[in-house]
N, C-alpha and C positions, 0 to 999 in steps of 0.2 A: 548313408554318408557318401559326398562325391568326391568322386578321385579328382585333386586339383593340378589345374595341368601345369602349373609355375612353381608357386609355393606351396608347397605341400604341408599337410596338417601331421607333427608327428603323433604319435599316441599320448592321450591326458596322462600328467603324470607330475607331481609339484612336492618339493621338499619340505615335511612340517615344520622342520625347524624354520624356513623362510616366515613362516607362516606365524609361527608364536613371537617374532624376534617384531614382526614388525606391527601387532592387533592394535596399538594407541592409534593407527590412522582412523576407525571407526569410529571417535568421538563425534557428536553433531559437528557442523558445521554449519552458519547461518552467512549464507550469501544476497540477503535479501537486501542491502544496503547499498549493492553496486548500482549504480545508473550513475545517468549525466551528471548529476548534481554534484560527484564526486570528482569535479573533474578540476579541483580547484587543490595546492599546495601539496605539490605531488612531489617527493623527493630522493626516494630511493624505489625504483622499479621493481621487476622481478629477478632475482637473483638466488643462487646455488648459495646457503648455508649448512654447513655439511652436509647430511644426509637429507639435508628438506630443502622445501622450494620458500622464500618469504619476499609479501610482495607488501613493499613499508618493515615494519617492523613486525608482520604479524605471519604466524605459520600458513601456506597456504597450499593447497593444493589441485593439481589442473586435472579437472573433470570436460573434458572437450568433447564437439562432435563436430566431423567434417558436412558440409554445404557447399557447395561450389557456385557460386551467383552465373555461370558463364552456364550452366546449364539448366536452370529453373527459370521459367517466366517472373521477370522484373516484379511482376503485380502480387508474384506468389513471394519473394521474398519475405516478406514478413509473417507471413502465414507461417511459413517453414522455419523460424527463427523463434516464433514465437513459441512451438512445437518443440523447439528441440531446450529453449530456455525451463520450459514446463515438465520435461522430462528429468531436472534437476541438475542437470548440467551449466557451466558456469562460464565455456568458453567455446567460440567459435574457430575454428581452424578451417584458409580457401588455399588451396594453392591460385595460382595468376598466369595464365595461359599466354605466353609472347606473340607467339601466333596468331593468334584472336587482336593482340592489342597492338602490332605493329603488322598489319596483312599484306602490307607493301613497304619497302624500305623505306625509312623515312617518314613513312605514315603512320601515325598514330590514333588510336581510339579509344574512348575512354565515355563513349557514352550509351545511355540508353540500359541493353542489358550488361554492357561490359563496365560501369559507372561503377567502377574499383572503390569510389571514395565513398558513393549513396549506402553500398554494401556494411562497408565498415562503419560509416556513424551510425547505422540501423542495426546495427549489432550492438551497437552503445546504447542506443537509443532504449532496445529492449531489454537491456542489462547483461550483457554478455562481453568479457574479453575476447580479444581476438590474437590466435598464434597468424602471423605470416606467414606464407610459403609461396615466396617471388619466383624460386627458379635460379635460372632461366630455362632450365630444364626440369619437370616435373614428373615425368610419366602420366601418372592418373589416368590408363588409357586413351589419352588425347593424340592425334595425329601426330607423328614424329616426338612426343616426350612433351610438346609444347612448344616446341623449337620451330620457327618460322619455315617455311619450305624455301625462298628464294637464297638461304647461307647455300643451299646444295647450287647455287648457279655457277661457286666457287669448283672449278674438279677437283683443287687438291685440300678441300675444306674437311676440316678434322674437328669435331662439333664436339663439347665435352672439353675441350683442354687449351693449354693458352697459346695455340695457333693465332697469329696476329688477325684475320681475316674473321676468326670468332671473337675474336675480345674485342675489337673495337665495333662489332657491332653490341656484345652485351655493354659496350660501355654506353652508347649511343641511348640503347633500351633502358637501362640503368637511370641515364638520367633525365628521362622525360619519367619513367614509374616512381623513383624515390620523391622524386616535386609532388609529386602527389601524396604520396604515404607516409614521407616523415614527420609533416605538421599534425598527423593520427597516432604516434606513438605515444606511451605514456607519461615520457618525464614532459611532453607538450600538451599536456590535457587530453588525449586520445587515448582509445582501448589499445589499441596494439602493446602487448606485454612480452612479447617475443618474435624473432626473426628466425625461419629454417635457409642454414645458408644451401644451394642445392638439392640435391633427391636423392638417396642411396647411392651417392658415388663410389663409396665402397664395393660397391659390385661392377663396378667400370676401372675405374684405376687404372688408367693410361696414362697419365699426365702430373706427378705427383706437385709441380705447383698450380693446379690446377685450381684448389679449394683455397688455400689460400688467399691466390687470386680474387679467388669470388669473395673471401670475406673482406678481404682489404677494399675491394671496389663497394662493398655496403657501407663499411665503416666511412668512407671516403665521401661518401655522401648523402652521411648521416645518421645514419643506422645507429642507434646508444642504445638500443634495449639486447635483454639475454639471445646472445646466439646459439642456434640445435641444430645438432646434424641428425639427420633420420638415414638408419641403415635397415636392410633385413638379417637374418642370421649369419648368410653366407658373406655378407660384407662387412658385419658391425668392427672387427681389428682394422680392416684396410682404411673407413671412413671416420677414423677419430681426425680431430685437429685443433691445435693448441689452443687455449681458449677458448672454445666452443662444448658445448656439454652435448657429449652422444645421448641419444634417442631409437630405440629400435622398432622392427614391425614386425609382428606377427599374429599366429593366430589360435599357438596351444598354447599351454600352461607349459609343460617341456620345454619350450623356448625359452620361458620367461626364467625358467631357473637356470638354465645354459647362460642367458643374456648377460642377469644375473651377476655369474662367475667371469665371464670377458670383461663387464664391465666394471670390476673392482680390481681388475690385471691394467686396465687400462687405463682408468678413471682416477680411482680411487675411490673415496667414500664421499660421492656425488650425489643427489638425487633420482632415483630413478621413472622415467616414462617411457610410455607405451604410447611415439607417435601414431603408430598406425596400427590399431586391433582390429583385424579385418571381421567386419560380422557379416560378414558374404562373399560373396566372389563376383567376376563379371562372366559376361558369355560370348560366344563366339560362332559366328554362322558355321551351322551345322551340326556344332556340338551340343550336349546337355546343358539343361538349364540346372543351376546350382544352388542347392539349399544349403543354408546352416541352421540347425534347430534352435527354437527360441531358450531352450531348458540350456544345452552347450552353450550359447554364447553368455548369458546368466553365470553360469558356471564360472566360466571365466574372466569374465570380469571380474565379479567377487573376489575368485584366487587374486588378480593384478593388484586389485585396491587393497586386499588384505595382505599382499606383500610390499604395501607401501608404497608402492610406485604412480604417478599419475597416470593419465590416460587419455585416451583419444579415440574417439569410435568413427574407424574408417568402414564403411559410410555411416553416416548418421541418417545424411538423404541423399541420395545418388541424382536421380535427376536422367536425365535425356543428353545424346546424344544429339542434337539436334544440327538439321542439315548433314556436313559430311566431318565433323570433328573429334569423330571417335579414328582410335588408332590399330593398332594390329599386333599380333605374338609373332615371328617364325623363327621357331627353334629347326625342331625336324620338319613341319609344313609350315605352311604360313597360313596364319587365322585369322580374318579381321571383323573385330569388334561387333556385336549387333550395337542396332541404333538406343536400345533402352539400355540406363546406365542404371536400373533399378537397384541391381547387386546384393539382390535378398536383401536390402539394408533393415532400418529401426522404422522408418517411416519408407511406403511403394513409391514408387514413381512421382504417381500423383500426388504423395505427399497424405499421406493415409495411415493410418496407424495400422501396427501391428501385433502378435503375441509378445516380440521383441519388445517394443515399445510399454506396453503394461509391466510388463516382468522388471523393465530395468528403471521406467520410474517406481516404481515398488522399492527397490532398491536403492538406489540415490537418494528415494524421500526420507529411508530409514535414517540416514547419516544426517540429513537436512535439519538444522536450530531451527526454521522456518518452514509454515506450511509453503507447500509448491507452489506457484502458480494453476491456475484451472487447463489443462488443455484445451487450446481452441478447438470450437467446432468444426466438423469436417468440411472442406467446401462440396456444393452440391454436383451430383452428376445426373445425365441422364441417359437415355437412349432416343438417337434421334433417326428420322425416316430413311433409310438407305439410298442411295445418292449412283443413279443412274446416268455418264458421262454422255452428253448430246451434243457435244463436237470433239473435232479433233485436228491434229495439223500433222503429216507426217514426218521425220525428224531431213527427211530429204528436202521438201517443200522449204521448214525452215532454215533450213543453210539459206534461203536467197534474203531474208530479212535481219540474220545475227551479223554479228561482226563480220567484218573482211577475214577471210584466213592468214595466213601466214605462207610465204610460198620458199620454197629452202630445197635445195638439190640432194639433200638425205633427210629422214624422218629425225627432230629435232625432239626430248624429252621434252615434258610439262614443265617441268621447273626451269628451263631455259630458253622457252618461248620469248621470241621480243614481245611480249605482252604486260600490260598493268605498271608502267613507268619504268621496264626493266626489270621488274620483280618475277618476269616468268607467271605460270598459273599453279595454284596452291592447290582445288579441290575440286573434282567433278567427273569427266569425261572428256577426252581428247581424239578426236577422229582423224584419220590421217586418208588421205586420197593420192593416188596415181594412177595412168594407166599401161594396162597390160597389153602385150598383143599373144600372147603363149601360155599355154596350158604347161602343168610339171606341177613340182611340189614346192609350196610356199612356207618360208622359215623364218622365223622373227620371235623376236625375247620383249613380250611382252609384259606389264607390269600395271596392271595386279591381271587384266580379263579383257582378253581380245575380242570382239566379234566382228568375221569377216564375211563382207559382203562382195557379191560381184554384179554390178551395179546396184540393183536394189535386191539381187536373191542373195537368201542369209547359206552360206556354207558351213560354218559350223564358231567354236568357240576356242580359242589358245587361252593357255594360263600357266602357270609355274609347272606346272607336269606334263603339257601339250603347246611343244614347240613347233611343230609344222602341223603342215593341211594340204590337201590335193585342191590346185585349179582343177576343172574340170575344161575340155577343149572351149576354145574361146573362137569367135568372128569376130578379125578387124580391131579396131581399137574398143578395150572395155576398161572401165571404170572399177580400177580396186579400192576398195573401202576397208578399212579397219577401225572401229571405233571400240577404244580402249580405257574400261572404268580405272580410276583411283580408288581399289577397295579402302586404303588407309593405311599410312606408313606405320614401320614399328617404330614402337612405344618404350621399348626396354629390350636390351640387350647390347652385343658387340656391334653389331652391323648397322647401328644407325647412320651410318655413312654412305652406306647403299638404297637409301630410299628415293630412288629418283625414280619417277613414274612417268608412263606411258609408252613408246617404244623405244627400247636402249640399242643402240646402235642401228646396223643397216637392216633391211627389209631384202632377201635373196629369194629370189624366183629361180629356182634349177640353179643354182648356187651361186649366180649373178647377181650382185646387190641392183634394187631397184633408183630409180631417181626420177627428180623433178615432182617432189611433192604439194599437194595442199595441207593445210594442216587448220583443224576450227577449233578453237577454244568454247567447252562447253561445262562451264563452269558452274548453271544451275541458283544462282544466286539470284539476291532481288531483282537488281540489273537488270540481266540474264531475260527476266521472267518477264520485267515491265513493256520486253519488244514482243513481245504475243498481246496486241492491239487486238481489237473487236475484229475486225477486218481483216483478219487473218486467219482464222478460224474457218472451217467447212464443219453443217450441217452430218451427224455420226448417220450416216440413212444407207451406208455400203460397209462391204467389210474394209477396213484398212489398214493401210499399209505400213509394216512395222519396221524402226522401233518411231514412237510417236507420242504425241502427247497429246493429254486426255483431257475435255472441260466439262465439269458439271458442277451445277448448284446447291447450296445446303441453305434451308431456309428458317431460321430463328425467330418465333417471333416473340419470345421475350427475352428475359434474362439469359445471357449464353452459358451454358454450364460444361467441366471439363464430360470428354466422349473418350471414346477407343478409335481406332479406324481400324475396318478387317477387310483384308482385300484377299475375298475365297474365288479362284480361278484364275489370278495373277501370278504369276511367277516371279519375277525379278523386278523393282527400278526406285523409282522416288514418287512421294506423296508431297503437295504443295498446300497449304491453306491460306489465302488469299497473301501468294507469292511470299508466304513463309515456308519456306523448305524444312519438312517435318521429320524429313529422313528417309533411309531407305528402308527397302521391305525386300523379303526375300522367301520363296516357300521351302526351303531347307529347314528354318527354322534357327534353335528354336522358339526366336520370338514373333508370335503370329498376330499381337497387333501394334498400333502406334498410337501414343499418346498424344491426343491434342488438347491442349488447353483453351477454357472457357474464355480466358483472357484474349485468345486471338481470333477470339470469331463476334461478329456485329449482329445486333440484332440488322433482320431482315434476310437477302441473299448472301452468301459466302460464295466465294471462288471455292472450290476443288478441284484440281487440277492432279493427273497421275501422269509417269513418264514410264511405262515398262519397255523393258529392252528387247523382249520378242513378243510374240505372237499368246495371245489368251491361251488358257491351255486345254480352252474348248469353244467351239461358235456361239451363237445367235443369242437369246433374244429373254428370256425374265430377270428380275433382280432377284437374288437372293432374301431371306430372311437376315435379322442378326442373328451374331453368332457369339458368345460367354467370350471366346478366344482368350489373349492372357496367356500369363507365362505358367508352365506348368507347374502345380504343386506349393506357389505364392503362399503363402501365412497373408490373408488379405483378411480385413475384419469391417470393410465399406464397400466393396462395389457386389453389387445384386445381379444374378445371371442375366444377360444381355444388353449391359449398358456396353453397350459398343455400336461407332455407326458402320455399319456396314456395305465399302462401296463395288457397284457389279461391273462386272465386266459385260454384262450381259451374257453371261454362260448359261445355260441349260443346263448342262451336266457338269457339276463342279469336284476337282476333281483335290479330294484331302490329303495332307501329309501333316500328322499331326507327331510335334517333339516334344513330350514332357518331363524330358529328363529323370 
């Protein structure tokens, strides 16, 4: 069993009497009736009748799993939908990442993978309701909660509460998202059957007209369907609010008879749900990867449903991380996120069935008036021929073709760069240059991982526990470099105030603040990617000079099927597939490979592109074999040893650090 480093699982343990008071929920239920066609004389929504939920006039209850569209490939949508419809489940729950959908003030987005609305009628479409979860704050391990990074360009911005400088931006976001979402509710011929106002505010409570706030600005425009507030244990008293029906989260049965008892002190005799039954956990570079057994999570759901209560199965599909929008923990350290958002869920990554999966449509079908749908087939994978990079550019070279720098008399944080129309820079890497004429000791509060160079030789690396470095004696004018990753803001906690990244205040040399900086914006996005032209690129035929970036081919020649990517001999940086940013990699672990999807590769040539941040972590010259890689210890019931593609650094001697938690 894994020690969970947040929420912790207390010992299984459930009151009989819960248990006998509530067995009438086990009669069949036949959900086979829902789809589009029903989208005609709709009159009374979903709504709290005493102790049940009734949507029309009939008893109903929510059987949910969470998807998040912003993290699954578009094409896979409905794959995943159709998956989770077939495991007997009746409703979809996303949260809505702000971040993702306003990435510049002002700016909006709503298409492609972020198409909020294609999501939800395909949810219709394959017969599934759908709960809301706008926000504006979410968690879901997403960068900053979900919360845009340029509110932080504010210094005295207080995120969470109704600081003017935060409310009129959620007003702003509010009403370009509700135009969208409210012609999808139910009493409008749309699935949406419920609205969560916020995210476990109850464990923040700074601001107590905060949620109000938030609910008055939904209702304001437009929101009529059931409002839910989702708390976890430690917050469910502080995040009631009138009107709105609590919802809690967790992940033993102990909880749920605690919950239980709060929520009939607080409630009354309301319906009970289980927004969020976690059937896994997520991970964190360097730490264990986290299992929950498929027989335990069975277990408990069972208890939930048999204590009457709805449900929710957070995750249902976890999905990717993809690029850099996974977020961070620091409590006593600071953790940030790996790039797979797998989270031991019901269906892998890739969207893959699991033991979970069998056991709990086994279950759900039991209650089912109707046979289940078939599960779809799994989509196909392969293993493809390892991908040996044959050029490269070194990250010096490209400073002369990226953007102009930014030139500022002290080191200026990411978030408050004059960059992207005033919005500052959200996600990547931020290099800061000056120069030096004096050797001593160099001190600087970096945020999240310094690496400093003095001109192009690497001296060592700063981070939350290594605040300085020794110059070593310098000739004449030299060139100080600091280039500083965005590992990923936190996600939950007190301190989301403080997530400003890249160098926070001055740079002191022998206790001298330094000045007259450069500063480059290295954001790593499509953009970013499409100024690496053919003609910029040198032939890989020398060894080079780090950090840099990598070009090699992958060549398809038929149907593209999803892969792994394992990169043995790599240390640190980012994987690109034709100038889709796949995420980072890291040999801490312990996730040791990346998932790529079939959907983003062409038949023919594929770009591959890698960005590591030092040096191979051995020379010359064969490719490796593949390698199974994969998170350790997975309940996987599809992928076959070595479907993974494997790309080389050209190492000889490749050298392992294996974490299977």
């Amino acid at each position: 069993m894994p020690k969970w480093s947040v929420r912790r699982r207390p010992s299984l343990l459930l009151g009989a009497v819960l248990l006998i008071v509530c067995l009438p929920v086990l009669r069949r239920l036949d959900w086979s009736g829902l789809g589009a066609s029903l989208w005609r004389r709709r009159h009374l929504g979903l709504r709290a009748d005493g102790q049940n939920f009734k949507l029309e006039n009939s008893a109903f209850w929510i059987f949910g799993g969470s998807v998040h569209y912003f993290r699954v490939p578009r094409a896979y949508w409905r794959d995943r939908l159709l998956k989770l419809r077939a495991c007997g489940l009746n409703t979809l729950t996303t949260y809505v990442p702000w971040n993702l959908h306003e990435p510049e003030r002002g700016t909006f987005d709503f298409s492609g993978n972020l198409d909020l609305e294609a999501f939800i009628l395909l949810a219709a479409e394959v017969g599934l309701w759908v709960i809301l979860r706008p926000g504006p704050y979410i968690c879901s391990e997403v960068d900053l909660g979900g919360l845009p990074s340029w509110l932080l360009r504010d210094p005295d911005m207080r995120l969470r509460t109704t600081y003017k400088g935060f409310t009129e931006a959620v007003d702003l976001y509010f009403d370009h998202l509700m135009l969208r979402v409210v012609p999808l509710q139910y009493k409008h011929g749309g699935p949406i059957i419920a609205v969560q106002v916020e995210n476990e505010y109850g464990s923040y409570n700074k601001d107590p007209a905060y949620m109000p706030y938030i609910k008055k600005a939904l209702q304001d425009r437009g929101i009529a369907e059931l409002l839910l507030t989702s708390d976890n244990q430690g917050g469910l008293k502080s995040g009631v609010l009138d009107g709105v029906l609590a919802t809690i989260n967790l992940q033993s049965q102990s909880e749920l008879q605690l919950f239980t008892t709060i929520l009939l002190g607080a409630q009354g005799s309301q319906p009970k749900m289980v927004m969020e039954y976690w059937t896994g956990w997520f991970d964190s570079w360097g730490g264990p990867h986290y299992i929950l057994d498929s027989s335990e999570v069975l277990n408990t759901v069972s208890a939930i449903v048999k204590a009457g209560s709805s449900i929710n199965l957070y995750m249902f599909h976890g999905g990717t991380n993809f690029g850099f929008i996974g977020g961070a923990m620091h409590f006593q350290d600071y953790k940030p996120d790996v790039t797979s958002y797998d989270y031991d869920a019901v269906l892998t990554e890739a969207g893959d069935y699991t033991a979970k999966y069998t056991k709990l449509r086994e279950f759900f079908g039991s209650m089912a008036g109707a046979p289940l749908p078939v599960p779809p087939d799994l989509l196909p994978k392969t293993a493809y021929d390892p991908v040996t990079p044959a050029f490269y550019v070194s990250l010096w070279d490209a400073l002369n073709f990226l953007e102009l720098p930014v030139t500022s008399e002290h080191p200026v944080n990411m978030e408050n760069l004059p960059i992207n129309g005033g919005s500052g820079q959200s996600f990547g890497y931020t290099l800061y240059e000056t120069t030096i004429t004096a050797s001593g000791v160099l001190t600087a509060l970096v945020r999240d991982r310094g690496q400093v160079f003095l001109n192009t030789f690497f001296l060592g690396t700063l981070d939350y526990k290594k605040k300085t470095i020794v110059i070593p004696t310098v000739q004449g004018f030299t060139t100080l470099r600091i280039l500083v990753e965005n590992c990923g803001r936190v996600n939950y906690g007190d301190n989301i105030d403080q997530q400003r990244k890249g160098i926070i205040g001055n740079v002191y040399l022998n206790d001298s603040p330094l000045k007259k900086f450069k500063i480059y914006s290295l954001e790593m996005d499509r953009s970013f990617l499409q100024r690496f032209t053919a003609d910029k690129w040198k032939p890989l035929t020398e060894e080079p000079m780090f950090p840099a970036f990598f070009l090699g081919a992958l060549s398809v020649l038929d149907s593209p099927y999803d892969t792994f990517v394992k990169l043995e001999g790599w240390e640190k940086g980012v994987v690109f597939i034709n100038n889709q940013n796949l995420g980072r990699y890291w040999n801490i672990g312990p996730q040791e490979t990346l998932y790529l999807p079939g959907a983003w590769l062409d038949v023919g040539l594929n770009k591959v592109g890698a960005c590591p941040l030092g040096p191979l972590l051995s020379p010359a010259l064969p490719a490796p074999p593949r390698f199974p890689g994969g998170l350790g210890g997975r309940e996987r019931t599809d992928v076959p040893p070595g479907d993974r593609l494997a790309i080389s650094p050209r190492s000889s001697s490749l050298k392992r650090r294996w974490h299977n938690g």
